[in-house]
C-alpha positions in Angstrom: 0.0 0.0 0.0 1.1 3.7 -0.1 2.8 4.4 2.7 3.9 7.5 4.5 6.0 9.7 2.5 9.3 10.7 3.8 10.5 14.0 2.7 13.3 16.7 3.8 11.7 19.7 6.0 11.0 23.0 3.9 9.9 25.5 6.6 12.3 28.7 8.1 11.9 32.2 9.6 13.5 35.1 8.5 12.8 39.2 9.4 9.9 41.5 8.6 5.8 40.0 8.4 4.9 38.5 5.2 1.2 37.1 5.3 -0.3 34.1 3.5 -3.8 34.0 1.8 -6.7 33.7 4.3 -8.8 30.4 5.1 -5.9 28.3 4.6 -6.3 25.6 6.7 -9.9 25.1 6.4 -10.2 21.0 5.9 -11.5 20.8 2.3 -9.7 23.6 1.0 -7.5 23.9 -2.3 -6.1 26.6 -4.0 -5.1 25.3 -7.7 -6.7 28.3 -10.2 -9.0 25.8 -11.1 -10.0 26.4 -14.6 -12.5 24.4 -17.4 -9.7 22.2 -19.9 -11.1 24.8 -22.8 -9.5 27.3 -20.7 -6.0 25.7 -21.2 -3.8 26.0 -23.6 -2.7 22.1 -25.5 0.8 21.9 -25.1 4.2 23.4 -22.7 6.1 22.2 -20.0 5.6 22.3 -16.0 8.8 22.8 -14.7 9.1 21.4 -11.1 11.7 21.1 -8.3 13.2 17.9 -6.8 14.8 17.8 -3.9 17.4 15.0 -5.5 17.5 12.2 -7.8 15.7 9.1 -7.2 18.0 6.7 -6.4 15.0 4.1 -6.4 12.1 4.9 -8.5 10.1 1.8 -6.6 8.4 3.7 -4.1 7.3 0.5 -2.3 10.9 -0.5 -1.9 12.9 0.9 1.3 14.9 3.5 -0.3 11.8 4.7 -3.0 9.4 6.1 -0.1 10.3 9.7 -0.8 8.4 12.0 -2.0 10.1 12.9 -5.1 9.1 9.8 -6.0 5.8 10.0 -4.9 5.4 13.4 -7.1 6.9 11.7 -10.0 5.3 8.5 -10.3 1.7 10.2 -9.8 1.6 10.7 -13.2 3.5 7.9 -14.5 2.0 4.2 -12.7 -1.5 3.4 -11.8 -3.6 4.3 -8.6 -6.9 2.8 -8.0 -8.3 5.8 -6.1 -7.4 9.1 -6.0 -7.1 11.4 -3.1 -9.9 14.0 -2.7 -9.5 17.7 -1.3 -11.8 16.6 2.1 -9.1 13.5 2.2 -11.3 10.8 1.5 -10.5 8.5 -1.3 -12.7 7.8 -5.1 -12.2 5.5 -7.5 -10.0 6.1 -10.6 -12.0 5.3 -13.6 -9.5 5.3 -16.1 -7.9 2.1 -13.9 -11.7 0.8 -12.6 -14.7 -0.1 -13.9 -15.5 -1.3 -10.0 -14.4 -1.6 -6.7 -16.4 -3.0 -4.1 -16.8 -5.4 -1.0 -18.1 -8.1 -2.6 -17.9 -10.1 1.0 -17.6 -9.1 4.9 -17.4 -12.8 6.2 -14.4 -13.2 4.9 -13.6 -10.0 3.3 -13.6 -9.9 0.3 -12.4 -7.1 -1.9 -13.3 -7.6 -5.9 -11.4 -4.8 -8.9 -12.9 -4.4 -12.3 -10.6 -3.0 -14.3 -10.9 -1.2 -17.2 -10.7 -2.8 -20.5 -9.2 -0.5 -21.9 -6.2 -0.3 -19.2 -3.0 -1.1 -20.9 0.9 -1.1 -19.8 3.3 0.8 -22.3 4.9 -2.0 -23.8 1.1 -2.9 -24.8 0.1 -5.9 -22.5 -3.1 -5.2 -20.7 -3.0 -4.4 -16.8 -4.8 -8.0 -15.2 -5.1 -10.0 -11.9 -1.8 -11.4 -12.3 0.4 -7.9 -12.0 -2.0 -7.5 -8.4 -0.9 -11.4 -7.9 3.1 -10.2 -8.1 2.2 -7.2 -6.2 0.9 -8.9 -3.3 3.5 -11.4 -2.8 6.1 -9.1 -2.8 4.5 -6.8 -0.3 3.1 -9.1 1.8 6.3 -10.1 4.3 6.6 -13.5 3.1 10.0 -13.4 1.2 12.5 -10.8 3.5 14.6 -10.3 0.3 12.0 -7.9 -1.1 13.6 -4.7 0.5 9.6 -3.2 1.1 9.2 -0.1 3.3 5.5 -1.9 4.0 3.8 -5.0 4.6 0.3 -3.8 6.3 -2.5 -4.9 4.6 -1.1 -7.6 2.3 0.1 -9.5 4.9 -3.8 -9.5 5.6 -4.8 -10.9 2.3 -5.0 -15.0 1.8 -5.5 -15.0 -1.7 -5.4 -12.4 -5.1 -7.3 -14.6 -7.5 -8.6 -14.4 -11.2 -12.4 -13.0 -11.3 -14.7 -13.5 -13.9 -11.7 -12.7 -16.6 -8.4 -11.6 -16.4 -9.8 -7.8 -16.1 -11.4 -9.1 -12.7 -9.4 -9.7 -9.5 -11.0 -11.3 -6.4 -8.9 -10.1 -3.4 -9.5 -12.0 0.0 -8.5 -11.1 3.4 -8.1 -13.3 6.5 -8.7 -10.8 8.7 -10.8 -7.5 8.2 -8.5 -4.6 6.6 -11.2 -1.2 6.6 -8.4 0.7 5.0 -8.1 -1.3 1.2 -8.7 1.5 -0.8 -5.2 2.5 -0.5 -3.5 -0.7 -1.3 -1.7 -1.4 -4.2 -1.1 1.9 -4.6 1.1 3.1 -6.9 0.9 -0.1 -9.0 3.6 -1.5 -10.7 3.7 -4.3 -13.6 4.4 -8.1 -12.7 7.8 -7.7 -14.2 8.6 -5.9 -11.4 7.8 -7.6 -8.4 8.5 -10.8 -10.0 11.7 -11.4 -8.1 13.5 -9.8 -5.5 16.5 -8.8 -7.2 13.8 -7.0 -10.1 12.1 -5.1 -7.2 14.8 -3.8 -5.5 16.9 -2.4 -8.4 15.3 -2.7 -11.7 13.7 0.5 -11.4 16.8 2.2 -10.0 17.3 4.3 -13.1 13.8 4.8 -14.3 10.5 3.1 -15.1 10.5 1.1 -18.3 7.1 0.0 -18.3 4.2 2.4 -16.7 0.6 2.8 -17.5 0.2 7.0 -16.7 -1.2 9.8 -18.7 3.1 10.5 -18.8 6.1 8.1 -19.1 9.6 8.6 -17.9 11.2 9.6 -21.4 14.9 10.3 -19.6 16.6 10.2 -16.3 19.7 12.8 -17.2 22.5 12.2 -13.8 24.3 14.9 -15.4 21.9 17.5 -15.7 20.2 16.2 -12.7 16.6 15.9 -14.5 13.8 13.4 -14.9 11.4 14.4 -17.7 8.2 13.2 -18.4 6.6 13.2 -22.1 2.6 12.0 -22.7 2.4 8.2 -23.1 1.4 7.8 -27.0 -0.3 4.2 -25.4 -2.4 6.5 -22.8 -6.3 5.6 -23.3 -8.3 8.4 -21.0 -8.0 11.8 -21.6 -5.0 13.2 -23.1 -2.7 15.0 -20.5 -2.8 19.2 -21.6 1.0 19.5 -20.8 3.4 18.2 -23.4 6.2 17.4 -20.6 6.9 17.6 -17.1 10.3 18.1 -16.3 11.7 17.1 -12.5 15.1 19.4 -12.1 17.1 18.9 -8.5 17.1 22.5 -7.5 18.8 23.4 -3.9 15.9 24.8 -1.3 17.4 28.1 -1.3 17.7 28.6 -5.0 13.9 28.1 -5.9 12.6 31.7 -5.4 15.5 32.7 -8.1 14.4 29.9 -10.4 10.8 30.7 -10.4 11.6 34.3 -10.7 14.1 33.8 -13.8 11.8 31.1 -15.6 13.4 28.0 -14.7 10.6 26.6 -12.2 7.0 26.8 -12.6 6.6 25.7 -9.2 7.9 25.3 -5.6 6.9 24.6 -2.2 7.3 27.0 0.8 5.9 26.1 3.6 6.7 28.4 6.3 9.8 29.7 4.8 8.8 33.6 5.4 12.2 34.6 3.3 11.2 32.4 0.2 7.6 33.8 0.5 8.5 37.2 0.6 11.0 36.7 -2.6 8.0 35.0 -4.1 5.9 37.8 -3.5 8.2 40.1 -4.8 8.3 38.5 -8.5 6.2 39.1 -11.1 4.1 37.2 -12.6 4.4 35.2 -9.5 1.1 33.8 -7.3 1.3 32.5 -3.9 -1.2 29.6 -3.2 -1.9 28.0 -0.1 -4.2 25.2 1.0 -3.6 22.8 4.3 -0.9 19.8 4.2 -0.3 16.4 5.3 3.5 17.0 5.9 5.0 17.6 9.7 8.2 17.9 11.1 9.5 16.0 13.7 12.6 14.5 15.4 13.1 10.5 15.4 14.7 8.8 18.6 17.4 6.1 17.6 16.0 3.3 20.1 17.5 0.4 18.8 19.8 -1.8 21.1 23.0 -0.5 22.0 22.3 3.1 21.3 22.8 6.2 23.1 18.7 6.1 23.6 17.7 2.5 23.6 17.0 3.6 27.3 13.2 5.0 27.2 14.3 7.1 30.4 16.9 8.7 28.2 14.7 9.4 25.7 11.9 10.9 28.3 14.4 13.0 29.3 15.6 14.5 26.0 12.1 15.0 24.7 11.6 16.7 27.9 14.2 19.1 27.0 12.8 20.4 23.6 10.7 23.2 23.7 8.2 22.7 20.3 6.2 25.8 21.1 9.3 27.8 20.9 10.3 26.0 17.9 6.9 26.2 16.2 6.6 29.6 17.0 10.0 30.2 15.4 9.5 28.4 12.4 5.7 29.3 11.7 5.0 32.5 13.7 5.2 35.0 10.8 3.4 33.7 8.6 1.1 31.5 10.4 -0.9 33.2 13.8 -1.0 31.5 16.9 1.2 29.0 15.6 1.5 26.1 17.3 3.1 22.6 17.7 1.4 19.6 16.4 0.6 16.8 19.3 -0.1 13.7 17.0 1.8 11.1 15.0 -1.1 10.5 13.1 -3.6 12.7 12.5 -2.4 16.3 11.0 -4.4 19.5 12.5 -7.1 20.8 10.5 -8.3 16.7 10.0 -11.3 15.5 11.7 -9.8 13.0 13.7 -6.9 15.2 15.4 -6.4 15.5 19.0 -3.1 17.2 21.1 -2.2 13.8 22.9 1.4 15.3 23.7 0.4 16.6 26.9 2.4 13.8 28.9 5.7 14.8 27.0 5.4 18.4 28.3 8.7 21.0 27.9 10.0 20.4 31.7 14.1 21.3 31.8 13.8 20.6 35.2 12.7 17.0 35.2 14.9 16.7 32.6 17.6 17.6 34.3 16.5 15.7 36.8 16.4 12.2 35.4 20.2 12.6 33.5 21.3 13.0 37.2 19.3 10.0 38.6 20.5 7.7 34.9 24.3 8.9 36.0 24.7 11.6 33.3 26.8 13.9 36.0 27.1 17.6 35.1 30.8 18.7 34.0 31.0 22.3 32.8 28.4 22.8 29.8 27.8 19.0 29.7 27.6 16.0 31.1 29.5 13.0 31.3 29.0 9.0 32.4 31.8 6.3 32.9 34.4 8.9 31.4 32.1 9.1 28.5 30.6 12.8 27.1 26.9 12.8 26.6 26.6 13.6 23.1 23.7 12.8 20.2 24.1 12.7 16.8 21.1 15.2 14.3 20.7 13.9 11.0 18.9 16.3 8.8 19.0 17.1 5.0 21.2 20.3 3.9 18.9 22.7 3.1 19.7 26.2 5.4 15.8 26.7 7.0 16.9 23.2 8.5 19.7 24.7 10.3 17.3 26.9 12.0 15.7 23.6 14.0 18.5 22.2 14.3 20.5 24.9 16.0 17.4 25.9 18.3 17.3 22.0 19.4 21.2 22.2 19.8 20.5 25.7 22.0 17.6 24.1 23.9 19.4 20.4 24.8 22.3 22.0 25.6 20.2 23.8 28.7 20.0 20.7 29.9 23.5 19.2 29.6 23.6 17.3 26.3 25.9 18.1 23.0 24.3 17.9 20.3 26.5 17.5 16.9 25.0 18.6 14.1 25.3 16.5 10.8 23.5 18.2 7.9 23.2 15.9 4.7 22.6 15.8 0.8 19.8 13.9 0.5 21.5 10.8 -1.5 23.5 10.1 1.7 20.5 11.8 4.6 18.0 9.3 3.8 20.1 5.6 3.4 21.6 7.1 6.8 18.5 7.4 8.4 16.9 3.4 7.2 19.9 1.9 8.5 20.0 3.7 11.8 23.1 5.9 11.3 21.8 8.6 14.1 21.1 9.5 17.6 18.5 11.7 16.4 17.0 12.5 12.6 14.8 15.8 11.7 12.9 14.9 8.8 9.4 15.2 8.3 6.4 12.6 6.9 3.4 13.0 4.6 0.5 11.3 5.5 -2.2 9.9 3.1 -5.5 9.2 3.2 -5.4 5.8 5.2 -3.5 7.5 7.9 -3.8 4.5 10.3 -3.0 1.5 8.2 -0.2 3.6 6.7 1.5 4.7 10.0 1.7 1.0 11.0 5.1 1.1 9.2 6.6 3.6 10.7 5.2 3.1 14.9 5.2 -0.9 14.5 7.2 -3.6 15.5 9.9 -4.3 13.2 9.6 -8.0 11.6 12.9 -9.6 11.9 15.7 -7.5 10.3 12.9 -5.5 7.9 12.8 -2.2 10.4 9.8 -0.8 7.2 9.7 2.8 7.7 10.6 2.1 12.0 14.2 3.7 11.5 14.4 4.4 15.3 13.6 0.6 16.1 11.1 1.7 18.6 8.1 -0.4 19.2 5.6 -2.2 22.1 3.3 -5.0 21.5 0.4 -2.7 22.8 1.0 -0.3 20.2 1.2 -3.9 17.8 -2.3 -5.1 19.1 -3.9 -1.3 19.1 -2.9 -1.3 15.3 -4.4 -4.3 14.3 -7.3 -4.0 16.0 -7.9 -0.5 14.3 -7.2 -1.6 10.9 -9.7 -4.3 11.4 -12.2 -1.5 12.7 -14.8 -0.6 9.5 -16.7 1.7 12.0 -15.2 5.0 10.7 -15.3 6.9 14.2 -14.0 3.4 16.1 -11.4 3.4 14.0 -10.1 7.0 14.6 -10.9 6.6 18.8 -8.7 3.6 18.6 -5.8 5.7 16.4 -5.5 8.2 18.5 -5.2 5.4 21.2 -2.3 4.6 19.5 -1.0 7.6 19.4 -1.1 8.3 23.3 1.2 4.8 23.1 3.7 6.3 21.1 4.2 9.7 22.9 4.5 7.1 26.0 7.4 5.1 24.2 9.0 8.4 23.2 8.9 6.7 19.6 10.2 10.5 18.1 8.7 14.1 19.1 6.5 15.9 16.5 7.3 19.6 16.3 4.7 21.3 13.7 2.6 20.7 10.7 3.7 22.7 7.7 1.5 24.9 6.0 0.8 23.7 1.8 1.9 27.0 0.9 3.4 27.3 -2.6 4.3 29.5 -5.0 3.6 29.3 -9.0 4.1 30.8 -12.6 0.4 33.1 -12.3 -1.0 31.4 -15.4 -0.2 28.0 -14.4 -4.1 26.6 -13.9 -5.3 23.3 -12.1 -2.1 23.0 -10.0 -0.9 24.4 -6.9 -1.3 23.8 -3.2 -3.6 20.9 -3.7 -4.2 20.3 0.2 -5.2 17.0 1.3 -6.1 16.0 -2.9 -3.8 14.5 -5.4 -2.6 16.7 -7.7 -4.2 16.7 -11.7 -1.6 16.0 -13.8 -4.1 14.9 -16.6 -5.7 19.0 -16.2 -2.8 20.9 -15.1 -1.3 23.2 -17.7 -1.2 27.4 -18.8 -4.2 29.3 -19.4 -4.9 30.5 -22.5 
């Protein structure tokens, strides 16, 4: 299934006010220039940022759940359902004819898919591609490097319907979330082994079935471009090409202004929005996000905070309404910290649950002295040893601004923290094989936000961590999940989440700081894209007014 998206933090503060648009976190809300298809012009590229080059275009494998690749393959590979502005989830007809519960005792899950549904190299999409999906998603075989197993390891059987165009999906224990599984698809070919799904699509996607294909991957030139699939059957994409350009963070304001981006994302950053604001021809859209920013624990045997004291303590010591208030308080009013791992604000289902994880320096201090951390000058020290963490984050300068107020703020309390900015082609391999103390990063959610955080807040299986990188887990977070994900009652469900949630502040699992405003800024006459919110954006649509 589509997990959480992983994805570098892009927020900042800077001098002087700058505002965003009004009624921009109102659930719901987009703010894309929406505009008729008669309105737009046939033809043109959209020009949009990356934050690197893939190194795995698989987003189901370990090192492919970025969201680079999730922007890039939205408009290259099948999904079922698409992502609606509200966050709820409707079917993709150019994939489905039908999806439906076809059975409750067992569950039973049947896809239609359209006949018309055909991969580029011109063999239709059947039952047997969701066959080879399943079975390399659903933990059974460790050698498929997947970031997630939930929900497939539910399903007993993907079986042939009434033709090939039919699958009969069957679960052996109720899964409410399914809409979001196999999502995005891939072809047999590639999860037919595990050597194919871990690096055959390392340097592109050969075989798609998207309104684009990948027509180049340039490692020079640090591009991924995207021309219309001449095999595409629904209605024919406005854009001629998409083009994905690595562009540093700081440089995007200048791109957009001297016509070498169409697009780029914001959040927070009150320097990049007033630079935005100050070039013409330039819009600044804003609508809410899934993303948030937080710090992950390393809590796997041996380290520094396998100790949950230690990491009570260090949490303890961070101060996220300073931090929030830093990062979002001039363009954002009454900003404050988010208190959830799963739900984002503005969504129904939110609740604060962080109120057990308080900012107290002075318990913090407190519990270093009683685990034998003993004050020495500025520090601290233990057995002869310095207590000192290590802060992965990616290299992008508004990150330095977290990471030097958590350095200020831990430091209050006796720890050194090192700071270890990143590229991105060394942050994130890092950060899935638990090279850290501590990692600022932040995750997207979708909209199955309990099945999908299972990955990152549940136990890992054997040696497969999925998207745990801090190796922190409980088995009553473990039975809390699966009994939610077996929940169909829609406001069960979401009791039992944030259930969950109150778990994983307990563990200390990693602290969540903020969620990040969707604010954007775009060419003016760019129509049907923009800060989509909570919806996936229209690549089909998307493209210049006349």
């Amino acid at each position: 299934m589509v997990t959480v998206v992983t994805l570098i933090t892009v927020a900042g503060c800077g001098g002087g006010g700058a505002a965003l648009p009004p009624s921009s976190q109102e659930v719901g809300h987009t703010d894309i220039n929406p505009q008729p298809r008669e309105n737009v012009r046939d033809g043109g590229d959209l020009r949009l940022p990356l934050d690197g080059l893939p190194i795995n275009f698989n987003y189901n494998e370990v090192d492919g759940t970025v969201a680079d690749v999730s922007n890039i393959v939205g408009a290259v590979v099948p999904s079922w359902f698409t992502g609606t502005a509200d966050g709820g989830l409707v079917p993709n007809h150019d994939y489905l004819t039908k999806a439906e519960i076809t059975s409750t005792s067992p569950q039973v899950v049947t896809y239609t898919i359209n006949p018309r549904a055909v991969w580029t190299d011109g063999s239709p999409i059947t039952w047997r591609d969701f066959e080879a999906y399943w079975r390399s998603q659903n933990g059974t075989n460790p050698a498929y490097q997947t970031s997630g197993t939930t929900g497939y390891q539910d399903i007993t059987s993907v079986a042939l319907g009434v033709d090939d165009r039919q699958v009969v999906i069957t679960f052996g224990r109720p899964f409410a979330e399914w809409r979001n599984l196999f999502n995005p698809f891939y072809p047999a070919s590639v999860s037919a082994t595990p050597e194919s799904f871990n690096t055959s699509l390392t340097k592109g996607i050969p075989v798609s079935a998207g309104p684009f294909v990948i027509s180049s991957v340039d490692q020079g030139a640090k591009t991924v471009t995207l021309t219309r699939n001449p095999r595409w059957w629904g209605t024919p994409a406005k854009l001629d090409r998409i083009i994905f350009r690595q562009v540093d963070d700081s440089a995007r304001p200048d791109a957009l202004a001297n016509n070498e981006l169409d697009y780029f994302e914001f959040g927070a950053d009150v320097d990049q929005l007033r630079r935005a604001q100050s070039s013409p021809g330039v819009a600044i859209r804003n609508a809410p996000s899934r993303y948030y920013t937080h710090v992950t624990f390393n809590g796997a045997p041996g380290a520094v905070l396998a100790d949950l004291d230690m990491r009570r303590a260090i949490a303890q010591g961070i101060d996220r309404q300073a931090i929030a208030r830093r990062m979002l308080g001039q363009v954002v009013p009454d900003a404050r910290p988010s208190g959830n791992h799963i739900y984002v604000p503005g969504g129904k289902d939110y609740r604060d649950n962080a109120g057990g994880l308080a900012f107290d320096p002075a318990a913090a201090n407190q519990a270093l002295d009683r685990l034998g951390w003993v004050r020495q000058g500025q520090g601290r020290v233990k057995d002869g040893r310095q207590l000192s963490l290590r802060l992965v984050y990616g290299q992008i300068a508004t990150n330095e601004d977290v990471a030097k107020t958590l350095q200020n703020q831990l430091g209050q309390i006796g720890v050194t923290l090192v700071l270890l900015p990143q590229a991105i082609a060394e942050l994130f391999p890092n950060i899935t094989r638990g090279n850290f103390d501590l990692a600022l990063f932040a995750w997207g959610g979708t909209a199955s936000p309990l099945s999908s955080s299972v990955e990152i807040y549940g136990s890992p299986i054997g040696n497969v961590v999925r998207e745990n990188y801090g190796r922190i887990a409980s088995p009553e977070i473990d039975a809390l999940f699966a009994r939610g994900i077996a929940e169909l009652d829609d406001a069960k469900r979401a009791a039992i989440g944030n259930e969950v949630d109150q778990k994983i502040w307990q563990e200390v699992h990693s602290v969540v700081l903020y969620a990040r405003p969707g604010a954007v800024a775009v060419r003016s006459n760019l129509a049907n894209f923009g800060a989509s919110g909570f919806a996936d954006p229209d690549y089909i649509n998307a493209g210049f007014v006349k």
